[in-house]
C-alpha positions as CSV (number, residue, x, y, z in Angstrom):
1,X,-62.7,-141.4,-53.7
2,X,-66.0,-143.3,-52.5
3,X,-67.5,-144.9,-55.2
4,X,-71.2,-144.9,-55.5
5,X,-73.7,-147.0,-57.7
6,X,-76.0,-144.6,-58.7
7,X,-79.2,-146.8,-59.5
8,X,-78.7,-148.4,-56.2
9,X,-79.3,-144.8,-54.4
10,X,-82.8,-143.7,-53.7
11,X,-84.1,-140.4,-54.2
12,X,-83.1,-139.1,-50.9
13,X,-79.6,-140.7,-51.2
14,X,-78.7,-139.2,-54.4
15,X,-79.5,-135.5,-53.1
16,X,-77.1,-136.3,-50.5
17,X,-75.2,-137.6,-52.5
18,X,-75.0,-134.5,-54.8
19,X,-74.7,-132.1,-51.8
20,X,-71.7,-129.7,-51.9
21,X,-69.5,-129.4,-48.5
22,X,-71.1,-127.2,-46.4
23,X,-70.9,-123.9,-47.0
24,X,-71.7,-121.8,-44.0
25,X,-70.8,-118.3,-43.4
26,X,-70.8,-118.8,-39.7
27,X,-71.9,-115.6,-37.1
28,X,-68.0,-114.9,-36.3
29,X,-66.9,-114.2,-40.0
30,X,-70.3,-112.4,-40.8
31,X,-69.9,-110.6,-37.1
32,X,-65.8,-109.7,-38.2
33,X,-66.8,-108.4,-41.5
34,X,-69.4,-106.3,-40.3
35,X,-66.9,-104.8,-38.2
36,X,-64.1,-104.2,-40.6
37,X,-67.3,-102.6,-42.9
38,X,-67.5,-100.0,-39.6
39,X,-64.1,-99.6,-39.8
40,X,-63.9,-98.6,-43.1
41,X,-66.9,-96.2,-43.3
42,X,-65.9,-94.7,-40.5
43,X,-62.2,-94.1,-40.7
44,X,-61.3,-94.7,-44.6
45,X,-57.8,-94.8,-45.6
46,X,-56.5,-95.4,-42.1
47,X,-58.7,-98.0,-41.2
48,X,-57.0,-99.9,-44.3
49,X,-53.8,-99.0,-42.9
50,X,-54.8,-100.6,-39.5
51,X,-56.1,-103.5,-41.2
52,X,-53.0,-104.1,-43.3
53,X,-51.0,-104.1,-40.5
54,X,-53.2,-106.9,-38.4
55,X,-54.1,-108.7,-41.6
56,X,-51.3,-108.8,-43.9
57,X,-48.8,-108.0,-41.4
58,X,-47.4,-105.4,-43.6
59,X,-46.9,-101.5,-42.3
60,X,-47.7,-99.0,-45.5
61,X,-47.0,-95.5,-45.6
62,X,-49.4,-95.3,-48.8
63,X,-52.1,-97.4,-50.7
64,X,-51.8,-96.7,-54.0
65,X,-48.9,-98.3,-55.9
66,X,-47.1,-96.0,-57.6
67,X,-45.9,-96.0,-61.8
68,X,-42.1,-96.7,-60.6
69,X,-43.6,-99.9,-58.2
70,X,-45.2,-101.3,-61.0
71,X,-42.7,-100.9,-63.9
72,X,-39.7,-102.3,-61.5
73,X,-41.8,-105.3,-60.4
74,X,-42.5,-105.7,-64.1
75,X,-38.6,-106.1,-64.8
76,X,-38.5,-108.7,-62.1
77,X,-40.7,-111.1,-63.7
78,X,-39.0,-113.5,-65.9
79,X,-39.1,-113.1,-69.9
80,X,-40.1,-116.8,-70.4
81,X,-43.7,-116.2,-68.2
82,X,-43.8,-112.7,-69.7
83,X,-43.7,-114.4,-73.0
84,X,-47.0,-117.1,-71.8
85,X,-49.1,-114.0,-70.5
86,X,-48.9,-111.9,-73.5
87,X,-50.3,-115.5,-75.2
88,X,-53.1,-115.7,-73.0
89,X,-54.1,-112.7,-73.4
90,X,-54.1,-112.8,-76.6
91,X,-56.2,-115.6,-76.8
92,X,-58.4,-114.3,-74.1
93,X,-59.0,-111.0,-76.3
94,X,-60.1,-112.7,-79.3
95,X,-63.0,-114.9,-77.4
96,X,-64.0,-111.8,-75.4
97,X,-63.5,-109.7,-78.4
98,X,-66.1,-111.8,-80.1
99,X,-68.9,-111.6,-77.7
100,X,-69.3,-107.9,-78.8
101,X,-73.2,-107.1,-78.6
102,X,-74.8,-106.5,-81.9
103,X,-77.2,-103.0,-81.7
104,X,-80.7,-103.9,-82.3
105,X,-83.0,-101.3,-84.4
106,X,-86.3,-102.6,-85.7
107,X,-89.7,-101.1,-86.5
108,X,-92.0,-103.1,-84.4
109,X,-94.8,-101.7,-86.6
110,X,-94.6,-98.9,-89.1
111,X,-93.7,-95.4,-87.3
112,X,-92.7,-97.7,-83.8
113,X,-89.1,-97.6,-83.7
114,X,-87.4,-99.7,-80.8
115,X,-83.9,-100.3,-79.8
116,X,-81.3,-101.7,-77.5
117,X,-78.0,-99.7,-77.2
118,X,-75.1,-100.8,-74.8
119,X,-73.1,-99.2,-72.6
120,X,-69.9,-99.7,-70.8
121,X,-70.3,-99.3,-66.6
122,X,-68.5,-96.5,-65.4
123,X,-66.3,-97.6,-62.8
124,X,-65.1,-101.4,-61.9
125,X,-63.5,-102.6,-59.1
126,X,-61.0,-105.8,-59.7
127,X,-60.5,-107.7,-56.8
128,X,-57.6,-110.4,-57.3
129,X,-56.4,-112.7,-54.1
130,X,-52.8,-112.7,-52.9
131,X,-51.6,-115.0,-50.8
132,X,-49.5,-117.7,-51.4
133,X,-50.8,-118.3,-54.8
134,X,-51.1,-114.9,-56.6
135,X,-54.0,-115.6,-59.0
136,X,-52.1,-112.8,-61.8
137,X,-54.2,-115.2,-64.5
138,X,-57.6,-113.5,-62.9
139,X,-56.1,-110.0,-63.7
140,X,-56.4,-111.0,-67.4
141,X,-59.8,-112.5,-66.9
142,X,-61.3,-108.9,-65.7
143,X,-59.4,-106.1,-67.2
144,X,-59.4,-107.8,-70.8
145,X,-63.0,-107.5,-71.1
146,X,-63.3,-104.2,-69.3
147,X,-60.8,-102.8,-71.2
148,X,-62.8,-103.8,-74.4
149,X,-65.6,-102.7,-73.3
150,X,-65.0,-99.7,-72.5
151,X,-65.3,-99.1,-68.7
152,X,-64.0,-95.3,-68.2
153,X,-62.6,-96.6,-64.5
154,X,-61.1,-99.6,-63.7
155,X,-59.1,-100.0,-60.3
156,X,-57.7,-103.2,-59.2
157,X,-57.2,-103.9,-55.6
158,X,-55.0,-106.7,-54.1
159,X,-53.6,-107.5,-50.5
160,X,-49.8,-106.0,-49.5
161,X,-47.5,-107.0,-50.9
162,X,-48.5,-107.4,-54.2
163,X,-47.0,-110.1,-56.2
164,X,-44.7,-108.5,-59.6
165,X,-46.8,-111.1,-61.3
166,X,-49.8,-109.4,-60.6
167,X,-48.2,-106.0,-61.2
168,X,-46.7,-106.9,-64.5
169,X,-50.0,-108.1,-66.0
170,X,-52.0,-104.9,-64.4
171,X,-49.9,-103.0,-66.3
172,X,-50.3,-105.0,-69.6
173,X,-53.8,-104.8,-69.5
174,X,-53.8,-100.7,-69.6
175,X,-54.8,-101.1,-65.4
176,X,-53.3,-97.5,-64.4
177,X,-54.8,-97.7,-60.6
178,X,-54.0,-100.4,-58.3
179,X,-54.7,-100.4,-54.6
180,X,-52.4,-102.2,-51.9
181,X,-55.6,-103.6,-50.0
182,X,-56.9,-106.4,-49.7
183,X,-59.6,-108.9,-48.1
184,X,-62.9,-107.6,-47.2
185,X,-61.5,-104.2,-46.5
186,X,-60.6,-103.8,-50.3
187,X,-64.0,-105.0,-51.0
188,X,-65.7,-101.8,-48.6
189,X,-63.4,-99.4,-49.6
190,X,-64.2,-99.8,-53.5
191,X,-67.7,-100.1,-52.6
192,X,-67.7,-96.8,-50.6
193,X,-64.7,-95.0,-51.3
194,X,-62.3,-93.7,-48.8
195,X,-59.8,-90.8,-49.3
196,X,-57.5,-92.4,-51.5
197,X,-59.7,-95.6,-53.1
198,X,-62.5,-94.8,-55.9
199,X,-65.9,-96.0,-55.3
200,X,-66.7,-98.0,-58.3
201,X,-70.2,-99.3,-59.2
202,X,-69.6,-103.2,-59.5
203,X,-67.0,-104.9,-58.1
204,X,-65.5,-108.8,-59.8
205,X,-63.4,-111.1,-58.3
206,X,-62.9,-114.2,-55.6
207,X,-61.7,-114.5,-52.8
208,X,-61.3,-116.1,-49.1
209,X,-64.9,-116.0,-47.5
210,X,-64.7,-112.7,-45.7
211,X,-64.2,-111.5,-49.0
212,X,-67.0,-113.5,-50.2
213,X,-69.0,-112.3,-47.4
214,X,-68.1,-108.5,-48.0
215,X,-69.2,-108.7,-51.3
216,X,-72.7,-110.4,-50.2
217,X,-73.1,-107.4,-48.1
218,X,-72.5,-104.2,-50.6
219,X,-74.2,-106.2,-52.6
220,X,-77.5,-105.6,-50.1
221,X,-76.6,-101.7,-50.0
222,X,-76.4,-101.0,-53.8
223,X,-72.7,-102.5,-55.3
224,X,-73.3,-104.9,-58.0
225,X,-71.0,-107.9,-58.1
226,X,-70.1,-110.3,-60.8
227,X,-72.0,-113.5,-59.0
228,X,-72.7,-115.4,-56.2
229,X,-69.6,-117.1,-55.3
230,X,-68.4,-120.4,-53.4
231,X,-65.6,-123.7,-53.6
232,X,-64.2,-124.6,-56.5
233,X,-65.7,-127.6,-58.2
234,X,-65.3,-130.0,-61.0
235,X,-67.4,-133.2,-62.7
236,X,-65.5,-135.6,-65.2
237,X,-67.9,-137.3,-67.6
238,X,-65.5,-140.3,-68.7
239,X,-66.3,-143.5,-70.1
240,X,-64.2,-146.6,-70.5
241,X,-62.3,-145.0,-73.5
242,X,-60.7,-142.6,-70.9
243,X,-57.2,-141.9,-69.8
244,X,-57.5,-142.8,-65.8
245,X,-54.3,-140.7,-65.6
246,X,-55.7,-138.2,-67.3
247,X,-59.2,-137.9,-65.6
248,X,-56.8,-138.3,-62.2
249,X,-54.9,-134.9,-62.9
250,X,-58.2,-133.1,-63.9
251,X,-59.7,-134.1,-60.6
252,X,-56.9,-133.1,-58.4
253,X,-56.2,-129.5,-60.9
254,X,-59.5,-128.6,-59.1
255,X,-59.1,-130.5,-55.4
256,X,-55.6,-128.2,-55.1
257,X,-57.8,-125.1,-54.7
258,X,-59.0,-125.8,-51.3
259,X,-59.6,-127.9,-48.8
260,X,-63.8,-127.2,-49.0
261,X,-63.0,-128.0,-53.1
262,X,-64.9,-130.7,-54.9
263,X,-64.3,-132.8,-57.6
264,X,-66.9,-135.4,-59.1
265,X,-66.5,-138.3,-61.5
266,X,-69.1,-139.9,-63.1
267,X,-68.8,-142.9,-65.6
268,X,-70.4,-146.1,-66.8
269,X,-67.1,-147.8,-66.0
270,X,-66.4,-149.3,-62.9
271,X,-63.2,-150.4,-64.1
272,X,-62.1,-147.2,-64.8
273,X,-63.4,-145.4,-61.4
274,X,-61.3,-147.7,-60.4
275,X,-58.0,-147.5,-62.1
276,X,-58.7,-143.3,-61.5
277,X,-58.9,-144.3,-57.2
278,X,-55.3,-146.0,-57.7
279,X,-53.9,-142.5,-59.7
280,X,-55.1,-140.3,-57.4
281,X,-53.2,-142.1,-54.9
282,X,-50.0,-141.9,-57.0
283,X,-50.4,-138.5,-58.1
284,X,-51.3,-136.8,-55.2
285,X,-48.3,-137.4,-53.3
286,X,-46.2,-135.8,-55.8
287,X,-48.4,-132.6,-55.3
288,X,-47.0,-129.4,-53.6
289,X,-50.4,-128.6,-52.1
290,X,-50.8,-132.5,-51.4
291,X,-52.9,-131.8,-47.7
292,X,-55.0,-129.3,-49.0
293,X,-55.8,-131.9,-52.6
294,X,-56.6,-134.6,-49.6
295,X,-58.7,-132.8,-47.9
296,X,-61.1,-132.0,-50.7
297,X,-61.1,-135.9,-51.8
298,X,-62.3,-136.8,-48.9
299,X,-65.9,-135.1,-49.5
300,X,-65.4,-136.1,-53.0
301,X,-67.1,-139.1,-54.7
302,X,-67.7,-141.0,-57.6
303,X,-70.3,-142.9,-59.5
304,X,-71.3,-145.5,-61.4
305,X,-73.8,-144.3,-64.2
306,X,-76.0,-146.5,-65.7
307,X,-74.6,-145.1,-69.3
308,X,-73.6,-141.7,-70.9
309,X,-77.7,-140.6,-71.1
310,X,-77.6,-141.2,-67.2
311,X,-74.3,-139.8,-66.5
312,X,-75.1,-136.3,-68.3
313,X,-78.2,-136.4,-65.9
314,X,-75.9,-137.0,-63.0
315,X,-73.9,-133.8,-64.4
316,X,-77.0,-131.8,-65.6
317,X,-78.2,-131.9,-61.7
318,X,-75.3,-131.1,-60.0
319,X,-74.6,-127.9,-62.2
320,X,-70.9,-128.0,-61.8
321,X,-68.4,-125.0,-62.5
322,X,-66.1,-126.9,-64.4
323,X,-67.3,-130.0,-66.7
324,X,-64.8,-131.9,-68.3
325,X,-66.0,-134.5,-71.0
326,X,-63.3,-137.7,-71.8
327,X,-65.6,-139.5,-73.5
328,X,-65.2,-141.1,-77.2
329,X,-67.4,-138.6,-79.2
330,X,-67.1,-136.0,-76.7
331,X,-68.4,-133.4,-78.9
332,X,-71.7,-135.5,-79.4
333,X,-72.9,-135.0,-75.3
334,X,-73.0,-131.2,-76.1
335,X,-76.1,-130.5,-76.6
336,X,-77.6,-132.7,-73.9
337,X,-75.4,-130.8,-71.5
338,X,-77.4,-128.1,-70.0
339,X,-76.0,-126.6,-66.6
340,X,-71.9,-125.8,-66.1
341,X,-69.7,-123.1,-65.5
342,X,-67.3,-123.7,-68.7
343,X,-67.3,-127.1,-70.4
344,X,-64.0,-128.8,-71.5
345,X,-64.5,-131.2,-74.3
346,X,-61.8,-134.0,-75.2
347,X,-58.8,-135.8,-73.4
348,X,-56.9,-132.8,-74.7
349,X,-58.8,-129.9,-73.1
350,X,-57.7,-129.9,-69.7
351,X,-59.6,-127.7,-67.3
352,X,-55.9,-125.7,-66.7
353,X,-56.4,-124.6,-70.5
354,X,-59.7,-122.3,-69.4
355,X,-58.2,-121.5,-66.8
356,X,-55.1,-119.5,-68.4
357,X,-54.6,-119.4,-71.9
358,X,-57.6,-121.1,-74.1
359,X,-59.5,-117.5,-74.3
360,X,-63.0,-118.2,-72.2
361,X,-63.3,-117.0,-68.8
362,X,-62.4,-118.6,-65.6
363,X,-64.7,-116.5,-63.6
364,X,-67.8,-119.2,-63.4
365,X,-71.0,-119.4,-61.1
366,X,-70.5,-122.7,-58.3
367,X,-72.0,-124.5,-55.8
368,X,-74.9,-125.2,-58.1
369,X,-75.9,-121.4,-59.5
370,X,-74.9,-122.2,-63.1
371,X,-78.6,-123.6,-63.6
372,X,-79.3,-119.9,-63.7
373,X,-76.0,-117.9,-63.9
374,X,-73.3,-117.7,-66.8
375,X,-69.9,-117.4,-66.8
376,X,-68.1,-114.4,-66.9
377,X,-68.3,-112.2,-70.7
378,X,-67.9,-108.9,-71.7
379,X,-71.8,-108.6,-71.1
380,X,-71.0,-108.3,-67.3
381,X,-69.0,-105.4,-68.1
382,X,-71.7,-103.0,-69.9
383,X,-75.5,-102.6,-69.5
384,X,-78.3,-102.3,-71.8
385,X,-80.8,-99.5,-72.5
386,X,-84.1,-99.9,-74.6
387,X,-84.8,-96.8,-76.8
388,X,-88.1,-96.4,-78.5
389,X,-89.6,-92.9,-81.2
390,X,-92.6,-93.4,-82.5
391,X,-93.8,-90.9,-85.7
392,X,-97.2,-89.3,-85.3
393,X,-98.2,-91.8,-87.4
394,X,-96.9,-94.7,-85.2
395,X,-98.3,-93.4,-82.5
396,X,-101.9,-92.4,-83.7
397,X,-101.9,-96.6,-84.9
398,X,-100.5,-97.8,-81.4
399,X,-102.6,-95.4,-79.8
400,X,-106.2,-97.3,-78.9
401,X,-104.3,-100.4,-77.7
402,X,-102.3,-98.3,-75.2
403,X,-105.8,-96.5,-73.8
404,X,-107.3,-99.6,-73.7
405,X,-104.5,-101.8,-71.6
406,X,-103.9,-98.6,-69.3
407,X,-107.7,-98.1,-68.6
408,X,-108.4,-102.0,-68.3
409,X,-105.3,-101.6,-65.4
410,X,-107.2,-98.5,-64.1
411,X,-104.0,-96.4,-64.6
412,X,-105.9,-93.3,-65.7
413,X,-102.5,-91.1,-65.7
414,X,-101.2,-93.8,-68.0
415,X,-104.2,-93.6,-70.2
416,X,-104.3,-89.8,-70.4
417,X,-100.6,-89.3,-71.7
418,X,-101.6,-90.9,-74.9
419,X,-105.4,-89.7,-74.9
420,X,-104.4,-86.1,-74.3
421,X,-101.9,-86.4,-77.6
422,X,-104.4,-88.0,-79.4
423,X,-106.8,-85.2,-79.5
424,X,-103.9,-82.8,-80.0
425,X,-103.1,-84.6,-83.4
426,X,-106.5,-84.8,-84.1
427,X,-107.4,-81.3,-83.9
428,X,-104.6,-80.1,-85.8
């Protein structure tokens, strides 16, 4: 990777520096999604059938998969990775499990009673890529907190044909409708409904960027989605104490992903930027997905940091999705640490460990939006209403202020809902 001095970069240099490979949805993918959107609102269930044909190259006589489908693919997977998914998930219940929201009920003032209740959303759609890499580790990621939650619908949706491993963990996670669909299709039809696929009223997942893209549009036309999505990304904080081989394999974890990845490292230790250029050269040649991994490093950089203070500056500006902290006293740099995706403290707390089994989420903001997004929690999964009951006597004490704010904003309606009860109280 280029290495970079970062007090030698002026101000101008170092946002370029910090830029992200473009990420353009050109006119021709917004242009084909748009159409397949047509498609689907105007012929449902067999426009997915046409697509599935052109797209995934598979001919179904029916979308839904069926109980039988599910529980053979189930049978196929082996016991040993059967064994690892039932771990993570435990492990991913607990954390999530955890985040439940606490009720809030307070008096504000005597008689002013205020609260905030939660509720699970109705119906959620769960998008999860196929492809060549069948991501079964996102199924957990969305149906465990769903499930705990409480959403009454959850339907998952996936591209023809659907990997056992994604079955199999469908199935574990109480998912009891799953959809042979997939790419921006899958995304319209849960967004809209067709004959055979529920609308839902939020829809989570990744995907390709006409997925992306399809999700960017529902979003416009009342569909919430989970967040604004883009590459995968990674910064290593490391300092001279680190494992070069180490920091080498966290890098290329994330630069596997895709060739628009990015992976960052930023240390006071030349020496050790370095040592990491010459691992990355003997480790990604051992790589199955070795092209894609070179690819990525070649928009990927490193620099030098003045020290730790400077580096978590560095790391605090680009806002990664993943931050992964080798430093001696990792622990120490958390609270300077303001903007990431899912932080990974130690040599021993390998990005890979979020992303299956540790518990968190590996459903994160990128491309900068964690300055103002979080990662995915149960929160995502529920809403929150504000109740408020107010005793004669509450009200009567609350009551000038209100008149006086709603007159001062010359909302005389506003004014005459409390005045009116005023005198009704009064006159009693």
């Amino acid at each position: 990777m280029q290495i970079l001095d970062w007090k030698t970069l002026t101000t101008k240099q170092k946002q370029a520096a910090l830029s992200r490979p473009a990420q353009t949805v050109g006119e021709q993918i917004k242009t084909a999604v748009e159409t397949i959107r047509e498609a689907v609102l105007d012929r449902g269930d067999q426009a997915l059938f046409e697509l599935s044909e052109k797209f995934d190259r598979v001919k179904l006589t029916q979308l839904t998969v069926s109980t039988s489908e599910i529980s053979t693919a189930g049978e196929r997977v082996p016991d040993a990775l059967k064994s690892a998914i039932r771990l993570a998930k435990r492990n991913i219940e607990k954390f999530h499990q955890a985040q439940q929201n606490q009720e809030v009920d307070i008096e504000t003032q005597k008689g002013v009673r205020c609260q905030v209740v939660t509720r699970p959303i109705q119906r959620v759609g769960l998008y999860i890529p196929g492809g060549s890499a069948p991501l079964f580790s996102t199924v957990l990621m969305l149906a465990v907190p769903a499930q705990i939650v409480g959403c009454k619908k959850i339907v998952l949706c996936s591209p023809p044909p659907i990997a056992d491993e994604i079955l199999y963990t469908a199935a574990l996670c109480g998912v009891e409708t799953i959809y042979a669909v997939g790419g921006a299709q899958a995304v319209f039809a849960m967004a809209y409904g067709t004959e055979t696929v529920q609308k839902v009223d939020k829809i989570f997942g990744p995907g390709n960027a006409f997925v992306t893209e399809a999700k960017r549009q529902v979003a416009q036309t009342g569909t919430a989605i989970d967040m604004p999505a883009g590459p995968s990304e990674v910064l290593v904080i490391a300092d001279e104490w680190a494992d070069p081989v180490f920091v080498a394999a966290d890098l290329l974890s994330q630069a596997e992903h895709g060739a628009d990845s990015q992976v960052i490292l930023v240390t006071p230790s030349r020496l050790l930027a370095e040592s990491v250029n010459r691992e990355l050269d003997k480790q990604v040649a051992l790589l199955s997905r070795a092209e894609t991994a070179c690819k990525a490093l070649r928009h990927s950089r490193t620099f030098i940091a003045q020290n730790l203070n400077d580096a978590v500056e560095i790391s605090n500006e680009y806002a990664p999705e993943h931050l992964i902290v080798q430093v001696e006293n990792a622990r120490a740099l958390l609270p300077k640490l303001d903007n990431a995706g899912s932080i990974f403290l130690g040599a021993y707390s390998p990005e890979s460990m979020g992303d299956y089994a540790s518990g968190t989420n590996h459903v994160l903001p990128t491309y900068g939006y964690t300055k103002t997004y979080s990662s995915l929690g149960l929160a995502d999964f529920s809403k929150r209403m504000t109740v408020q009951e107010l005793s004669a006597e509450g009200f009567l004490a609350l009551a000038d202020a209100v008149e006086q704010m709603a007159a001062a904003e010359l909302l005389t309606a506003h004014k005459n809902a409390v005045s009116l009860r005023v005198q009704k109280l009064r006159s009693c």
